[in-house]
PDB file of N, CA, C and O in Angstrom:
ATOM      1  N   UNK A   1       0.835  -1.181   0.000  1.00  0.00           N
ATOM      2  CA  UNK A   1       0.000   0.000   0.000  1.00  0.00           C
ATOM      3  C   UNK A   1       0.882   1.246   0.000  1.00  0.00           C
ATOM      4  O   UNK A   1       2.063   1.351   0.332  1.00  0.00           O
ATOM      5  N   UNK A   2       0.141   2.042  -0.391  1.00  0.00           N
ATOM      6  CA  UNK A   2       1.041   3.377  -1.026  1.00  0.00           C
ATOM      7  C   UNK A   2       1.043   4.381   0.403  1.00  0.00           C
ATOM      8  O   UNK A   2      -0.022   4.544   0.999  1.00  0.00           O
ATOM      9  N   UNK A   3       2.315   5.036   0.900  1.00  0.00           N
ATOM     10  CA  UNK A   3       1.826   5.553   2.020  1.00  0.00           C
ATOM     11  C   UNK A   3       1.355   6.695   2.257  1.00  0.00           C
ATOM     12  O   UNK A   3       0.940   7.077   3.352  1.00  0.00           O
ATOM     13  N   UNK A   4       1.401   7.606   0.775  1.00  0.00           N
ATOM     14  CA  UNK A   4       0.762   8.840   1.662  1.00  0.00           C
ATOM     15  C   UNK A   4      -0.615   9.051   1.351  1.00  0.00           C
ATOM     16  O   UNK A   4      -1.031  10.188   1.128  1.00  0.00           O
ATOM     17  N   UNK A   5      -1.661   7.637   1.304  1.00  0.00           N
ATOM     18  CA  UNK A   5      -3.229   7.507   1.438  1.00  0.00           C
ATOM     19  C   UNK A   5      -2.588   7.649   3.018  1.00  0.00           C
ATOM     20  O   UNK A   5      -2.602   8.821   3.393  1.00  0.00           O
ATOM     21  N   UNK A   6      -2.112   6.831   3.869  1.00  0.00           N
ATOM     22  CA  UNK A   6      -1.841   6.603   5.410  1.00  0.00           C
ATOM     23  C   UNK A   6      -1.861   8.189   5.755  1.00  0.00           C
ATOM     24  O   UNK A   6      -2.667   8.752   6.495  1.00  0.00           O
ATOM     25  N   UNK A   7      -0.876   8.725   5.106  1.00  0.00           N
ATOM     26  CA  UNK A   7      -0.457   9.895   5.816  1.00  0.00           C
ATOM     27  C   UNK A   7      -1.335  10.908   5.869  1.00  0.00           C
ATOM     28  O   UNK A   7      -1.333  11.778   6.740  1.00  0.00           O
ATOM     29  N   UNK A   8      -2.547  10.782   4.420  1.00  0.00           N
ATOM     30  CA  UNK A   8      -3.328  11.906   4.717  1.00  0.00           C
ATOM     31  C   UNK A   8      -4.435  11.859   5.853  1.00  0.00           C
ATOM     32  O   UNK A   8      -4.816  12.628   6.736  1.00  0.00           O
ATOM     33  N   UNK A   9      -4.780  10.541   5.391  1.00  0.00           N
ATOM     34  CA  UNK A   9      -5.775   9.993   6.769  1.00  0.00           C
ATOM     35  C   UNK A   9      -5.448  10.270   8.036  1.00  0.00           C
ATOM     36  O   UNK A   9      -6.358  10.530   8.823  1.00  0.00           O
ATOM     37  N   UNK A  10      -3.877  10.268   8.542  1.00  0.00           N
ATOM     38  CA  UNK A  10      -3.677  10.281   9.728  1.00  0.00           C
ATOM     39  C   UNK A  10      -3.784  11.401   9.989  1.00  0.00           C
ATOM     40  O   UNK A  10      -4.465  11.533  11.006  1.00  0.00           O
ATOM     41  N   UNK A  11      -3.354  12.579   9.465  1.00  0.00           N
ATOM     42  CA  UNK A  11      -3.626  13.681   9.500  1.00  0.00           C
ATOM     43  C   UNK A  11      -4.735  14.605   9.717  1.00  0.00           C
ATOM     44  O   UNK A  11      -4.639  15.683  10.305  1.00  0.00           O
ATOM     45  N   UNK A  12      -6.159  13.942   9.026  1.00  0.00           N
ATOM     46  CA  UNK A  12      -7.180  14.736   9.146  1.00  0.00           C
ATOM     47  C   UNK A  12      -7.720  13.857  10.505  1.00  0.00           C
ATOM     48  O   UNK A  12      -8.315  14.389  11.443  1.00  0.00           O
ATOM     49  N   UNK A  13      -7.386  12.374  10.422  1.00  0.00           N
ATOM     50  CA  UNK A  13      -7.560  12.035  11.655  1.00  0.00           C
ATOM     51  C   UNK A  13      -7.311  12.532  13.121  1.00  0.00           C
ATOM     52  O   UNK A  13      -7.948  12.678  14.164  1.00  0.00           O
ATOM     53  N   UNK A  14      -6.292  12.678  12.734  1.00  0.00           N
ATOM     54  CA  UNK A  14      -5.521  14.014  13.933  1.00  0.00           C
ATOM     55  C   UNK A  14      -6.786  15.188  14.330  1.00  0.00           C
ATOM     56  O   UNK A  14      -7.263  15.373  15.449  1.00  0.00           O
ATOM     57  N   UNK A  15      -7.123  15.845  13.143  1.00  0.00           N
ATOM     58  CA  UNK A  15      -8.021  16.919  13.304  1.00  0.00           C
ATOM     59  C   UNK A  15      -9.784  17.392  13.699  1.00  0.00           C
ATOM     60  O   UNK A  15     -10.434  18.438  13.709  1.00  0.00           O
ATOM     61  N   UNK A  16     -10.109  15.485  14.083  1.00  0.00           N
ATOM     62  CA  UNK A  16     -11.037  15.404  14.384  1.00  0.00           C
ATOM     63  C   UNK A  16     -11.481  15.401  15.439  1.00  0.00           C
ATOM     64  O   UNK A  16     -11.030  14.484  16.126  1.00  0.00           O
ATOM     65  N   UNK A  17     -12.386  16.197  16.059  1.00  0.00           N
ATOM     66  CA  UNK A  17     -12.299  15.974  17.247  1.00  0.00           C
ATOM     67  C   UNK A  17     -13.327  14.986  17.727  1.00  0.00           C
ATOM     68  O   UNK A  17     -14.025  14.477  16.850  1.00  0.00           O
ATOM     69  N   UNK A  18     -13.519  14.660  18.877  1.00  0.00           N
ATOM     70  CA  UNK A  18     -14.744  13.293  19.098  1.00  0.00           C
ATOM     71  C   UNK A  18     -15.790  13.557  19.727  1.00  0.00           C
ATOM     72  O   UNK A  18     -16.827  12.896  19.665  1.00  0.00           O
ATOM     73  N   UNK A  19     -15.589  14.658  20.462  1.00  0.00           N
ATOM     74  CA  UNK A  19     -16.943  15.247  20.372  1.00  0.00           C
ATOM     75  C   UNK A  19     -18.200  14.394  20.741  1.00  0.00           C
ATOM     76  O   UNK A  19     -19.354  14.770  20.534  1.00  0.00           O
ATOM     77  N   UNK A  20     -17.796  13.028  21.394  1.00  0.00           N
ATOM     78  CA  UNK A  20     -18.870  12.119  21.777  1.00  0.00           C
ATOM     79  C   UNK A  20     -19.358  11.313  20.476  1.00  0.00           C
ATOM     80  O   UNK A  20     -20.479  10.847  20.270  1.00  0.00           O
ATOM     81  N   UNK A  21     -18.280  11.274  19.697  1.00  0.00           N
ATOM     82  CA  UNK A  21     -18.869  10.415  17.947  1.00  0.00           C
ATOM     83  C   UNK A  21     -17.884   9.441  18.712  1.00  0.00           C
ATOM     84  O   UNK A  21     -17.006   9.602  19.560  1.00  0.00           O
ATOM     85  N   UNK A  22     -18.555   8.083  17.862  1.00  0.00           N
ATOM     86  CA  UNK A  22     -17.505   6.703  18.652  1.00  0.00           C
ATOM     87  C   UNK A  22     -16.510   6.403  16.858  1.00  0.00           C
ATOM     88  O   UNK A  22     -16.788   6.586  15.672  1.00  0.00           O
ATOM     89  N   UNK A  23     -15.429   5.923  17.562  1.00  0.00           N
ATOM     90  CA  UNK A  23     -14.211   5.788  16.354  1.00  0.00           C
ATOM     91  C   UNK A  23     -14.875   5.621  15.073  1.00  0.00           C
ATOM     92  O   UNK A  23     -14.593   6.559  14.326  1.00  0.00           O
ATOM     93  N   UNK A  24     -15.624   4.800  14.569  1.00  0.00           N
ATOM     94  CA  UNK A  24     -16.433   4.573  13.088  1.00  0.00           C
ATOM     95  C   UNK A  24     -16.793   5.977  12.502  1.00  0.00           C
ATOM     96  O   UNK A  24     -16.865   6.237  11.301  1.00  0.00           O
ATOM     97  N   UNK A  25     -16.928   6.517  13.152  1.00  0.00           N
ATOM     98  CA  UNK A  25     -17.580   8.171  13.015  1.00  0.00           C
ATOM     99  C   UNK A  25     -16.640   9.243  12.765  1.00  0.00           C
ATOM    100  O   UNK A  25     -16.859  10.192  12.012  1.00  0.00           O
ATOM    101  N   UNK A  26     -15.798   9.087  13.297  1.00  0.00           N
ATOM    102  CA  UNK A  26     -14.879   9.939  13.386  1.00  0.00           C
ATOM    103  C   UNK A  26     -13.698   9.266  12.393  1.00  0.00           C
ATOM    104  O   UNK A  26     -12.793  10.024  12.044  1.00  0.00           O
ATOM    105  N   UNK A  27     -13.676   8.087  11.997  1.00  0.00           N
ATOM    106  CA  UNK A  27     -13.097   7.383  10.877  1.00  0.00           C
ATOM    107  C   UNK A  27     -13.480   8.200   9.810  1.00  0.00           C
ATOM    108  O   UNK A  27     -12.689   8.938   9.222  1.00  0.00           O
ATOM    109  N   UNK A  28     -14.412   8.118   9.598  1.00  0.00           N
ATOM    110  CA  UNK A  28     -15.376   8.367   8.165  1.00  0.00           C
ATOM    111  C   UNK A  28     -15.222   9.814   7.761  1.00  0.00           C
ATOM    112  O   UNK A  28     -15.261  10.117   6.569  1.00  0.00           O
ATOM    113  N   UNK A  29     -15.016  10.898   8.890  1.00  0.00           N
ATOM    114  CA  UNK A  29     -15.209  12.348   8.658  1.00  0.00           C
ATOM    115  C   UNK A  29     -13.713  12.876   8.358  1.00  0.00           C
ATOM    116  O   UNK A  29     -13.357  13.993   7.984  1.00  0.00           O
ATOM    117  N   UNK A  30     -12.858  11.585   8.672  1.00  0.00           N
ATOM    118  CA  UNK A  30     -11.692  12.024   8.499  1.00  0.00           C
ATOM    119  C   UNK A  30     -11.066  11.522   7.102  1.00  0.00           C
ATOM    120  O   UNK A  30     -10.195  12.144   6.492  1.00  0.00           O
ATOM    121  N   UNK A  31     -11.692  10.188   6.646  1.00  0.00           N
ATOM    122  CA  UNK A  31     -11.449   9.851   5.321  1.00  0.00           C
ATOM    123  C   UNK A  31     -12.347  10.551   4.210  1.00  0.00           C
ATOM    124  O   UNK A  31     -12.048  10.418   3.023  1.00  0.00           O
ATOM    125  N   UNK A  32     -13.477  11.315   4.617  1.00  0.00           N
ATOM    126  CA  UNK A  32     -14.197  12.001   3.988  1.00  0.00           C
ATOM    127  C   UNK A  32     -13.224  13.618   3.656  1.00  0.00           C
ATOM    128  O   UNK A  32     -13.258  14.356   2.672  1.00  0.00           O
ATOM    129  N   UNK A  33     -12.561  13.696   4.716  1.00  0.00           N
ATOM    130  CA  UNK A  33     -11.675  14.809   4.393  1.00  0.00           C
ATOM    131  C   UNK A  33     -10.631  14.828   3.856  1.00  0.00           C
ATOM    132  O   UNK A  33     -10.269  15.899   3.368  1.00  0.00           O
ATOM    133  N   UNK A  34      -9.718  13.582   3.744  1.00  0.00           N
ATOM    134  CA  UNK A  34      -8.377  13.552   3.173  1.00  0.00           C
ATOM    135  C   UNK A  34      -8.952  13.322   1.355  1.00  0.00           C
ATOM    136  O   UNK A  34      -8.389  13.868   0.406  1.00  0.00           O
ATOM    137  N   UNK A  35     -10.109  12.442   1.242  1.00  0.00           N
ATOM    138  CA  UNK A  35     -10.705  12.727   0.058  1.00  0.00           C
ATOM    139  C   UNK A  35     -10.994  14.025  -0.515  1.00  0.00           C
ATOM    140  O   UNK A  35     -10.758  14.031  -1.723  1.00  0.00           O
ATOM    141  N   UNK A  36     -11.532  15.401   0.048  1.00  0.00           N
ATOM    142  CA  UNK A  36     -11.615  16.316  -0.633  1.00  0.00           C
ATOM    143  C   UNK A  36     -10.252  16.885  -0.652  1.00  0.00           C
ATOM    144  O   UNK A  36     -10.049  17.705  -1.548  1.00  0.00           O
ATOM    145  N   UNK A  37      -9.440  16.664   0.017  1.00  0.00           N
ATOM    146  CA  UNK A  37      -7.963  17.395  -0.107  1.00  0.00           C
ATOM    147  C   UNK A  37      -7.724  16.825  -1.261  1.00  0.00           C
ATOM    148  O   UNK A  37      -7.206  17.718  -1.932  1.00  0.00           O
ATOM    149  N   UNK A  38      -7.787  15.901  -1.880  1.00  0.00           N
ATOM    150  CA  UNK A  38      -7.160  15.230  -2.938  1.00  0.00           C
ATOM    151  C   UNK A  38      -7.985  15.269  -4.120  1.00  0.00           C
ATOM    152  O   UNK A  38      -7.467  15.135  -5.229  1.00  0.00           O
ATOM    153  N   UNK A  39      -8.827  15.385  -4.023  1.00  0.00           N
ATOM    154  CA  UNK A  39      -9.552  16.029  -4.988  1.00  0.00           C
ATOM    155  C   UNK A  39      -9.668  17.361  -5.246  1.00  0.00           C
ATOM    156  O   UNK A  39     -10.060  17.609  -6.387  1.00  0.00           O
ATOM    157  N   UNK A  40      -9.362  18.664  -4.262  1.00  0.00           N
ATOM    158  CA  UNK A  40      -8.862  19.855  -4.791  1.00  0.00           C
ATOM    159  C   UNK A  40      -7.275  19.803  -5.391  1.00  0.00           C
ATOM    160  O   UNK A  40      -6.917  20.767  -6.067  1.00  0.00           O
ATOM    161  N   UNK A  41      -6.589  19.006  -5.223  1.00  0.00           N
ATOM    162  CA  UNK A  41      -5.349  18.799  -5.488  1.00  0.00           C
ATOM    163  C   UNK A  41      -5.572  18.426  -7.444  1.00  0.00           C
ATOM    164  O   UNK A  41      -4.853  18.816  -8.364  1.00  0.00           O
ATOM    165  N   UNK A  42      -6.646  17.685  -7.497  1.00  0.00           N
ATOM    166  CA  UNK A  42      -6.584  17.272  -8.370  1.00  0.00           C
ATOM    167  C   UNK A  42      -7.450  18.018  -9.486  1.00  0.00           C
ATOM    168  O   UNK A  42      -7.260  17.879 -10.694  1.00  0.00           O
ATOM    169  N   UNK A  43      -8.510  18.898  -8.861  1.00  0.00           N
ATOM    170  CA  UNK A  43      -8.966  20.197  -9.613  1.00  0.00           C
ATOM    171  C   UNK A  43      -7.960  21.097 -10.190  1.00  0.00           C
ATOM    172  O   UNK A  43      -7.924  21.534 -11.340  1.00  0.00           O
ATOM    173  N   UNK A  44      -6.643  21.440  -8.611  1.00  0.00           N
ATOM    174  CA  UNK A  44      -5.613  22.229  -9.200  1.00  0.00           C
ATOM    175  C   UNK A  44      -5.208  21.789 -10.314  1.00  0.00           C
ATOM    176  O   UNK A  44      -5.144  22.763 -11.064  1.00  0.00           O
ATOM    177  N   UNK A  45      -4.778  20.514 -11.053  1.00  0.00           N
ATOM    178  CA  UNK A  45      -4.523  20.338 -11.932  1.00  0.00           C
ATOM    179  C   UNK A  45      -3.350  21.001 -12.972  1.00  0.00           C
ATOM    180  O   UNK A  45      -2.158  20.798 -13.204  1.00  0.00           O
ATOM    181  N   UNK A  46      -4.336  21.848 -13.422  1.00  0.00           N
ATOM    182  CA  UNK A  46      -4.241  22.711 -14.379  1.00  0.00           C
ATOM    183  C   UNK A  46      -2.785  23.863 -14.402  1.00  0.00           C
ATOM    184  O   UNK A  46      -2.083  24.162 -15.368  1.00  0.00           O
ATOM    185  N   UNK A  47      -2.704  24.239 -13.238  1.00  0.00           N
ATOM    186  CA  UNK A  47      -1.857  25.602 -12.532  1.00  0.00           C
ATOM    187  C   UNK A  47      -0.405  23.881 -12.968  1.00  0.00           C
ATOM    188  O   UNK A  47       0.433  23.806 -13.867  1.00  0.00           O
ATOM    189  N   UNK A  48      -0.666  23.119 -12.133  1.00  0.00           N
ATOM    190  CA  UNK A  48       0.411  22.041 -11.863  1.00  0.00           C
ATOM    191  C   UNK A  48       0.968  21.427 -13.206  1.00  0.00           C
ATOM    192  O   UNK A  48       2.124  21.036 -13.365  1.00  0.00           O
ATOM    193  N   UNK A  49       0.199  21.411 -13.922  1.00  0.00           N
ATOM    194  CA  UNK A  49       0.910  20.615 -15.244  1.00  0.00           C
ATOM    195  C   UNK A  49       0.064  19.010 -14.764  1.00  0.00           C
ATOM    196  O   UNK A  49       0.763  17.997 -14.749  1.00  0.00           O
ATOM    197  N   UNK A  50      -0.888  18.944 -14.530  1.00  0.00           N
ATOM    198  CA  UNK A  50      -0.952  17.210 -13.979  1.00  0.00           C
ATOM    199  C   UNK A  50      -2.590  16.951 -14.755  1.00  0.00           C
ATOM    200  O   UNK A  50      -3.761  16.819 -14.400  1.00  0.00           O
ATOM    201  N   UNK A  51      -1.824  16.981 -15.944  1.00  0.00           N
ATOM    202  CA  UNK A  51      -2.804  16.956 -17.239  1.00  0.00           C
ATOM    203  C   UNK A  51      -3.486  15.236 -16.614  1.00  0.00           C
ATOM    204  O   UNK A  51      -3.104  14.335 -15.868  1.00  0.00           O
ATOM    205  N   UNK A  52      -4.583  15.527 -17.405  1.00  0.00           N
ATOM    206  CA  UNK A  52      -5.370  13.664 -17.229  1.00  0.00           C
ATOM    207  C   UNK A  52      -4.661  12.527 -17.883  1.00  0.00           C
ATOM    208  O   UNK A  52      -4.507  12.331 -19.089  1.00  0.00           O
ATOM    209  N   UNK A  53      -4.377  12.025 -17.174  1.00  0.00           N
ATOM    210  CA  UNK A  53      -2.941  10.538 -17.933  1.00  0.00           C
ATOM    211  C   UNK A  53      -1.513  10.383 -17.258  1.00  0.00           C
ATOM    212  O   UNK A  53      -0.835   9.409 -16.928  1.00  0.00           O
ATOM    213  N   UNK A  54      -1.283  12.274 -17.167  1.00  0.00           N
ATOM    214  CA  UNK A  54      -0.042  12.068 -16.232  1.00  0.00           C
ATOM    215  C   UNK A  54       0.479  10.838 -15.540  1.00  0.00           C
ATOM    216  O   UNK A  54      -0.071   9.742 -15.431  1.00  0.00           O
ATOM    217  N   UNK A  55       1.555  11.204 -15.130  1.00  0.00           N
ATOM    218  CA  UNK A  55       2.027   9.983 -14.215  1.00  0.00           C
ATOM    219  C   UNK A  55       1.516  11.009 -12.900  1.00  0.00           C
ATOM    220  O   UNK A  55       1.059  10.361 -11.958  1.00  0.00           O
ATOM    221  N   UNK A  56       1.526  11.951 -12.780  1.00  0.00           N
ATOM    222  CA  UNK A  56       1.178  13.051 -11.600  1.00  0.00           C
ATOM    223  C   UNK A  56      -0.259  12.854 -11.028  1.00  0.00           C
ATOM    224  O   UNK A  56      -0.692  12.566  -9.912  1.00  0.00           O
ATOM    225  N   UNK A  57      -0.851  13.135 -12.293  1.00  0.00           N
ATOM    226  CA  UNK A  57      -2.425  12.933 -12.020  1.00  0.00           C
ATOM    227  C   UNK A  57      -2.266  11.435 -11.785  1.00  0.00           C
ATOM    228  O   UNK A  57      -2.271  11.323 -10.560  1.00  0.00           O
ATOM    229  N   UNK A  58      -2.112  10.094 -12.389  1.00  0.00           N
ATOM    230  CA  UNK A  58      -2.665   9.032 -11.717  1.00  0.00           C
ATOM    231  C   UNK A  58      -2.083   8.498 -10.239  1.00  0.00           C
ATOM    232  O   UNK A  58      -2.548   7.589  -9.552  1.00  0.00           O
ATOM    233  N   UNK A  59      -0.860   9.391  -9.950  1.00  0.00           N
ATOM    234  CA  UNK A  59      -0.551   9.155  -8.961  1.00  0.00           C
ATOM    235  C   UNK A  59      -1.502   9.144  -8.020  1.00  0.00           C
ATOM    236  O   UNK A  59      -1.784   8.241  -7.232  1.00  0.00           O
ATOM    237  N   UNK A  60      -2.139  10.555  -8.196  1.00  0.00           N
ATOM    238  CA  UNK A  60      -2.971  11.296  -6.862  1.00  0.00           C
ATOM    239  C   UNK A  60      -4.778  10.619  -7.136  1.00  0.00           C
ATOM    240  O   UNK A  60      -5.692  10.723  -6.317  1.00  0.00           O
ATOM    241  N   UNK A  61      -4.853  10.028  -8.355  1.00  0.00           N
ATOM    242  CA  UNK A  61      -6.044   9.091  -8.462  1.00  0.00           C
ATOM    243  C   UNK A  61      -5.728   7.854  -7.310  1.00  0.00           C
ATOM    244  O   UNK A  61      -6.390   7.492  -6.337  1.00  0.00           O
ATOM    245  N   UNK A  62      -4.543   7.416  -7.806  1.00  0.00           N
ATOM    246  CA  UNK A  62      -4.078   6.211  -6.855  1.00  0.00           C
ATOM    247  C   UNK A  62      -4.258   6.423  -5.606  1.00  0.00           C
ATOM    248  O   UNK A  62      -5.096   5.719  -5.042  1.00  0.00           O
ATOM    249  N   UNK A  63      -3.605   7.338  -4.910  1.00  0.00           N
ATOM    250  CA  UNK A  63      -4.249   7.841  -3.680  1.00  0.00           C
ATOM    251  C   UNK A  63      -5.028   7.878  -3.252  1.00  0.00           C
ATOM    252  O   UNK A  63      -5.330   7.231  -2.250  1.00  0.00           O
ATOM    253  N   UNK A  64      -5.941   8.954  -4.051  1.00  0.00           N
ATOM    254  CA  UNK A  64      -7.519   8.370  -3.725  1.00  0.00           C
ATOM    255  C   UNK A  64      -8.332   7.266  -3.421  1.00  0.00           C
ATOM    256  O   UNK A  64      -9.221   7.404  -2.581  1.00  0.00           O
ATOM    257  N   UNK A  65      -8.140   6.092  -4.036  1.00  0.00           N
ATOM    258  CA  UNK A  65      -8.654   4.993  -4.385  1.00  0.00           C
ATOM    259  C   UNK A  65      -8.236   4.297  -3.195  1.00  0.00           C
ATOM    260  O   UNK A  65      -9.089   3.541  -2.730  1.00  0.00           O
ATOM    261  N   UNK A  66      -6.770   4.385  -2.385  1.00  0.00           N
ATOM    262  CA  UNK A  66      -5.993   3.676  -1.583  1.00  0.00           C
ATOM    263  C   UNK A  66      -6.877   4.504  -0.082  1.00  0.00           C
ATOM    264  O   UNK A  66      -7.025   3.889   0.974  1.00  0.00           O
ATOM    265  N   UNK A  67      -7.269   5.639  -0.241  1.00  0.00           N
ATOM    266  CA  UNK A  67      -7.857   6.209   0.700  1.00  0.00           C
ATOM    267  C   UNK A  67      -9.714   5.691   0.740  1.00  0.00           C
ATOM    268  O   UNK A  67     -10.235   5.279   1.776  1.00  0.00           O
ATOM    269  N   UNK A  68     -10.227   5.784  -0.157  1.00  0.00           N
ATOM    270  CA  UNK A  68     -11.692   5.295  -0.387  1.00  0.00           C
ATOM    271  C   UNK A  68     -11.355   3.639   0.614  1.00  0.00           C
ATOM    272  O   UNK A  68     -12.203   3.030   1.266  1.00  0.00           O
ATOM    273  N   UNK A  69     -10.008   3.286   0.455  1.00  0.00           N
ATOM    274  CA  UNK A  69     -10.123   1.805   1.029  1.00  0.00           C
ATOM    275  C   UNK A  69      -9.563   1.297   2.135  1.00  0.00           C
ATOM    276  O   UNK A  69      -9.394   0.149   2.544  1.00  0.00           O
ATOM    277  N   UNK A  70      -9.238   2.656   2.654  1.00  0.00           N
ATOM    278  CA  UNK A  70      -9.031   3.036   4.591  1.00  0.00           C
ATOM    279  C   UNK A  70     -10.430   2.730   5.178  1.00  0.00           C
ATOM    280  O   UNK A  70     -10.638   2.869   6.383  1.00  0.00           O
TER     281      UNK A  70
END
């Protein structure tokens, strides 16, 4: 597995607070968030050079996909 799906997760994981949500909950809001990071990443696109096909762009598809399966 590719690690920086891990790293983003852990990260927004970090930023969740619990707030009385039990771990499943607070799983989800945090993989729900490392998903939109990576998907504005991947809107940027354009500014980046990370045309559709790239090795850039499928990198950060890959990611995604490795994160959808956190």
């Amino acid at each position: 597995m590719m690690e920086k799906p891990k790293e983003l997760f852990g990260k927004m994981l970090a930023q969740v607070p619990y707030n009385g949500k039990n771990e499943e909950e607070v799983r989800i809001i945090a993989k729900r968030c490392a998903l939109v990071a990576v998907d504005e990443f991947l809107i940027f696109n354009e500014n980046l050079y990370l045309n559709y096909g790239s090795i850039a762009y499928q990198y950060w598809q890959d990611v995604k996909e490795e994160i959808e399966k956190l």
